[in-house]
C-alpha positions in Angstrom: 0.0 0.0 0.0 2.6 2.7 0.8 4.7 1.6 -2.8 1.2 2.8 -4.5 0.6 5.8 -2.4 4.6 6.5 -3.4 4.0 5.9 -6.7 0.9 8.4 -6.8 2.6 10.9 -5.4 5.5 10.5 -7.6 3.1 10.4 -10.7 1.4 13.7 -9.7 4.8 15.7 -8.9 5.2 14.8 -12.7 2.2 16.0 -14.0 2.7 19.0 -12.7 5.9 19.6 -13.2 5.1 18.7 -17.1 2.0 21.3 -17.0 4.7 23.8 -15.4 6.9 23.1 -18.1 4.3 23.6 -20.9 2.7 26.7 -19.5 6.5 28.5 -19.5 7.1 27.2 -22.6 3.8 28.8 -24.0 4.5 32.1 -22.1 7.6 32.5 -23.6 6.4 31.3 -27.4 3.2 34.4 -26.5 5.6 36.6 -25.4 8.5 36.5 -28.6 5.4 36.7 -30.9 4.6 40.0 -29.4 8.1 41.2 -28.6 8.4 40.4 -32.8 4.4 42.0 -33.7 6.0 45.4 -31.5 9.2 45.1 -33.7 7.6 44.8 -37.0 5.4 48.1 -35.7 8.0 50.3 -34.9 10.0 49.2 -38.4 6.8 50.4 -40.1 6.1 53.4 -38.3 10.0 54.8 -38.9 11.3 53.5 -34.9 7.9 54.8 -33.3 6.1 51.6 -31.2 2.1 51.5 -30.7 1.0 53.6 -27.7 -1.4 50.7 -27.2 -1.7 46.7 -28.1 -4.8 47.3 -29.9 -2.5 49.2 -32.9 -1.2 45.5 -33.5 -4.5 44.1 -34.4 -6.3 47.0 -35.9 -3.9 47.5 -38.9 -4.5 45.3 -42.0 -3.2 43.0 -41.7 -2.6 42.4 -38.6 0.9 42.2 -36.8 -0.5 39.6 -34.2 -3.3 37.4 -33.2 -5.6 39.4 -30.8 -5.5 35.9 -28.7 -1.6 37.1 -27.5 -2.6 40.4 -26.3 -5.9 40.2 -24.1 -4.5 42.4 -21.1 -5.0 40.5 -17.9 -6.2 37.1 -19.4 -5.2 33.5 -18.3 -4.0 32.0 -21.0 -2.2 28.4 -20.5 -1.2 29.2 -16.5 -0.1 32.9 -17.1 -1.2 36.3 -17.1 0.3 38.9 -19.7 0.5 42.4 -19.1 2.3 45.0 -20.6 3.5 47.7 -18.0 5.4 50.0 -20.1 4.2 51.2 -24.1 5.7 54.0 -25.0 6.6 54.9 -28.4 10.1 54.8 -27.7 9.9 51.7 -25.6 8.2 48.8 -24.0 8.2 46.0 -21.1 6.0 43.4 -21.6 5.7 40.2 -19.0 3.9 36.7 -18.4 3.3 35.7 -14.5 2.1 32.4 -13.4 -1.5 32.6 -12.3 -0.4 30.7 -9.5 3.4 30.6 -8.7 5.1 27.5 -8.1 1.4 25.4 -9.7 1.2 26.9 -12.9 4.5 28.1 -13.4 7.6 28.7 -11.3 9.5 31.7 -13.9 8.5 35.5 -14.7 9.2 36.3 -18.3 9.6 39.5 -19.5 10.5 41.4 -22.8 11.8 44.6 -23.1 12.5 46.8 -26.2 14.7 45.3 -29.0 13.5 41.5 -28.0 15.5 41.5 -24.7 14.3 38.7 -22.5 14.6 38.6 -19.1 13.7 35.6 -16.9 13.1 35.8 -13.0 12.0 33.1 -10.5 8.4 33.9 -9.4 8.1 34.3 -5.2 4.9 32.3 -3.8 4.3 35.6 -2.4 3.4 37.4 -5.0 
């Protein structure tokens, strides 16, 4: 009885941990596609970025899939938000909805497709 009980435990410490590694694996996918959608803007728009997201999908066509950025949405474990979009620059950043359960990393992207990746605090 205690081998099964190890072996469930074991099992579900897996499947999480695979779910953990999918979600940050999605985040990070989400947030190149914007960090490339911003890039493609500013190229267009002679080095200026969007003052707001909602540039990206109102041009035709569109730079990106409206899906990718839904301020404040839950997509795959995360949360996206941008907190900086200037026209000069931007800082963009997927959170786990639930550190350490549905991700254990903060992603961020900054201006020129700089990522930066920081453990997420339970805290938080």
């Amino acid at each position: 009885m205690a081998f099964v009980a190890l072996f469930l435990r074991f099992s579900i410490v897996q499947v999480i941990q695979w779910r953990i590694d999918q979600n940050e694996a999605a985040a990070q996918e989400s947030l190149k596609l914007v960090s490339t959608a911003l890039e493609l803007y500013a190229k267009d728009h002679m080095g200026s970025y969007p003052q707001s997201l909602h540039s990206l999908v109102q041009s035709t066509p569109a730079y990106i899939n409206p899906e990718y950025i839904a301020e404040s949405s839950k997509r795959r474990g995360y949360m996206f938000a941008c907190s900086r979009l200037e026209q000069s620059s931007y800082s963009c950043s997927e959170s786990p909805a639930a550190c350490g359960l549905t991700g254990k990393k903060i992603f961020t992207v900054t201006t020129g497709g700089s990522m930066i990746i920081e453990e997420c605090s339970k805290d938080e």
